[in-house]
C-alpha positions, 0 to 999 in steps of 0.5 A: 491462497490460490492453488499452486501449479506443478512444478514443470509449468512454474520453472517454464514461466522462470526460464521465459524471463531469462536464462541468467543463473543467479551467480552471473549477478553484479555482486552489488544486487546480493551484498548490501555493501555499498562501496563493493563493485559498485557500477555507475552509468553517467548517461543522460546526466543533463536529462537527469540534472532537469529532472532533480532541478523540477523536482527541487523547485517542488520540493520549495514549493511545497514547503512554503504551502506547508506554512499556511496551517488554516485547515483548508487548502488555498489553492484552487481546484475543480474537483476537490479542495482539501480541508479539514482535520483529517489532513496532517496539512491541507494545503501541503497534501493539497500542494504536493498533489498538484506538482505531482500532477505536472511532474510525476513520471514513472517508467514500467520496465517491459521485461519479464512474462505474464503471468508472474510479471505484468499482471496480478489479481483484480477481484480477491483479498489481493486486488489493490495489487492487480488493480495498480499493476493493470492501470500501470500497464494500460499507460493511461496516466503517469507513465511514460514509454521514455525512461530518461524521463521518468523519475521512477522505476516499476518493477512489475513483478506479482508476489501473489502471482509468484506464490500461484505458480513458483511455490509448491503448498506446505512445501515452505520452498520459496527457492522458485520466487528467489531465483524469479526476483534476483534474476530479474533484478539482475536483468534490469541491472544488466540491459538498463543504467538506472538501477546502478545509477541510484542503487535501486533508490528511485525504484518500486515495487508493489504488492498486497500480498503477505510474502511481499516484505520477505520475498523483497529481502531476496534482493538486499537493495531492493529491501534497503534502499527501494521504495517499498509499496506494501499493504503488509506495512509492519514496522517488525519486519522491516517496514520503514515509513521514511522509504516504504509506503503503505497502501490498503488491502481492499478485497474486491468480489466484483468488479465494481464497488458497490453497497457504500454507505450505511445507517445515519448515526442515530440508527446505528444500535450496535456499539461495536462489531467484528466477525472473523476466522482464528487468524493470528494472536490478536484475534485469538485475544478478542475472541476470547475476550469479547466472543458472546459476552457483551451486547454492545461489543458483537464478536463473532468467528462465524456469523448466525445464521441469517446475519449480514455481514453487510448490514451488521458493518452499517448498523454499527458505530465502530467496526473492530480491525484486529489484524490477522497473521499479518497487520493489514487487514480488508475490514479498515476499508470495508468500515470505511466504506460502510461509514462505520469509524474502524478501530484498529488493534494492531502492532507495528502496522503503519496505515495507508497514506498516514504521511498526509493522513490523520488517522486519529481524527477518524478512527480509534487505535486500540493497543493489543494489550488493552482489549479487555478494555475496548468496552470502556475505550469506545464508551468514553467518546462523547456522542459529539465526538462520535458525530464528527469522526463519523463525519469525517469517516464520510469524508476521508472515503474518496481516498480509499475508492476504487474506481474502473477509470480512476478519478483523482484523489481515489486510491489508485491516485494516493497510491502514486501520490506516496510514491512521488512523496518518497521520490521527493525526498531522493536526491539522485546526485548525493547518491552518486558521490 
């Protein structure tokens, strides 16, 4: 976790946002009752019913692509044409990104002050966050400065940044973040119609960060009803997959990616690999199982001497994701990366992208309670089958990649492609009546 600044700079960068006490707020932000003070602004209705009408006619025609199950996209594409196993449904992701192209709009709030808004890290654990946050800003793709024309609403706000400079270490006084959150809510609400109009339904937030899924629950609609973009996507703490969306913890050194690729299959002389600090249970479990007993199954909390973490990633077949303290964890997209078919040990975790994803067809989930048997579980698949989950490792890769100026179909385009999925499944209108 980043160091904390004193206190006298984190209550500087709160009171540049607004000086707006918390109990000014419309009860309706704090009070998950829907029926209480409820505010409606009816502004731009015509606008509004243009934008449900272009978003009706998408909804129809992905639907009648969702009919053609052959395992290939039918439509056609310069770049790229979905196929394959590793789609729930080629030609409906394939479909759905294409109307997304044509109609997706999102409007960036501009209040608030950097550092705690508009920015966020680009080179951490937490860089997935930052590097959403810095494309949004840079307005090149999918925003619009005009927000009767958006279909969604970006709450720019960077739980790591709020953790760095509102909360104290040790002090497990997070009151600086409450007040940062609800009084910026409160802001939007009060200088803009259209948190009232959808009760925060058409809105979202995003972050990397571990805090992300309480530090929301300051503001019972944004928790409830917003659409949540989370990598911390634990279904126990509230995570809901019909509503939130899950995106990838990718830790950036550099501000590039580099080293992608590995061993060809049949050089890969390790079964499986892990290497990582005591974080959490589960870890603790496959330490204690696995650490320095087998050959084939490699566990380490700290490598020998000499040892590549790189190059043990790429020489092995299964790259073992235990989740930490919390359920997401970096080395899902480091397997990735390195061609190596992840197995993930989790509870409750919901992968990035799983609504277009298949995430059976290329990696292996392993239940907590069966890592005693991992062994055995990674043994049973035919070298064939190895062969064609390692294949599709390869080609599921272009979704998790992160590029300087993104290229469709990589992360930052996923990212957006789960936001308009939740979009879609919003009726503005019905939220009205």
């Amino acid at each position: 976790m980043a160091a904390s600044t004193n206190s006298t700079s984190s209550t500087f960068y709160f009171l540049k946002l607004s000086k707006r006490s918390p109990s000014s707020c419309p009860s309706n932000i704090f009070d998950d009752d829907e029926g209480a003070n409820k505010t409606v602004f009816m502004s731009s209705s015509s606008q509004l019913d243009k934008l449900e009408a272009s978003l009706g006619r998408a909804r129809s025609s992905i639907r009648e692509a969702a009919k053609v199950r052959n395992g290939t996209s039918t439509h056609q594409d310069p770049d790229y044409v979905p196929r394959g196993p590793i789609y729930r449904n080629p030609n409906a992701f394939h479909r759905s990104y294409l109307e997304m192209e044509k109609l997706f709009k999102i409007y960036v709030y501009e209040e608030g002050e950097v550092p705690i808004f508009h920015d966020g890290p680009c080179r951490s654990i937490y860089s997935s966050e930052g590097r959403f946050i810095h494309e949004m800003e840079k307005g090149n793709m999918y925003r619009t400065r005009d927000p009767d024309k958006a279909l969604v609403y970006f709450l720019p706000f960077s739980v790591v940044r709020m953790v760095q400079y509102l909360y104290m270490p040790d002090s497990h006084d997070r009151h600086g973040m409450k007040l940062a959150i609800t009084d910026y809510v409160n802001l939007i609400t009060q200088k803009h119609p259209f948190w009232n109009r959808s009760l925060g339904a058409d809105h979202f937030m995003l972050s990397c960060h571990d805090w992300a899924p309480f530090t929301t629950s300051f503001v019972p609609l944004l928790f409830h009803k917003s659409i949540r973009v989370l990598c911390n996507a634990n279904t126990s703490e509230g995570f809901n997959p019909s509503k939130d969306a899950s995106f990838p913890e990718i830790n950036l050194k550099t501000s590039e990616m580099s080293g992608l690729g590995g061993q060809s299959p049949s050089t890969r002389s390790t079964l499986a690999f892990f290497a990582g600090r005591l974080h959490g249970h589960i870890r603790s479990l496959l330490l204690n199982e696995w650490k320095g007993k087998d050959r084939d199954v490699q566990v380490y909390d700290q490598l020998p001497p000499g040892v590549s973490y790189e190059k043990m990633l790429k020489g092995s077949r299964f790259c073992l994701c235990p989740s930490g303290y919390e359920v997401a964890s970096p080395r899902v997209v480091e397997a990735i990366y390195a061609e190596c078919i992840p197995v993930l040990i989790s509870d409750g975790y919901i992968p990035p992208f799983s609504d277009v994803l298949d995430w059976k067809s290329f990696s292996v989930q392993v239940p907590v309670e069966n890592i005693s048997d991992i062994k055995n579980i990674l043994m049973s698949i035919s070298s064939r089958q190895y062969l064609r989950m390692q294949r599709r490792v390869k080609q599921v890769r272009r979704h998790f990649l992160v590029n300087g100026t993104p290229k469709r179909y990589d992360v930052f385009h996923m990212i957006v492609r789960s936001i308009w999925l939740r979009r879609l499944n919003i009726r503005i209108q019905d939220l009205l009546t």
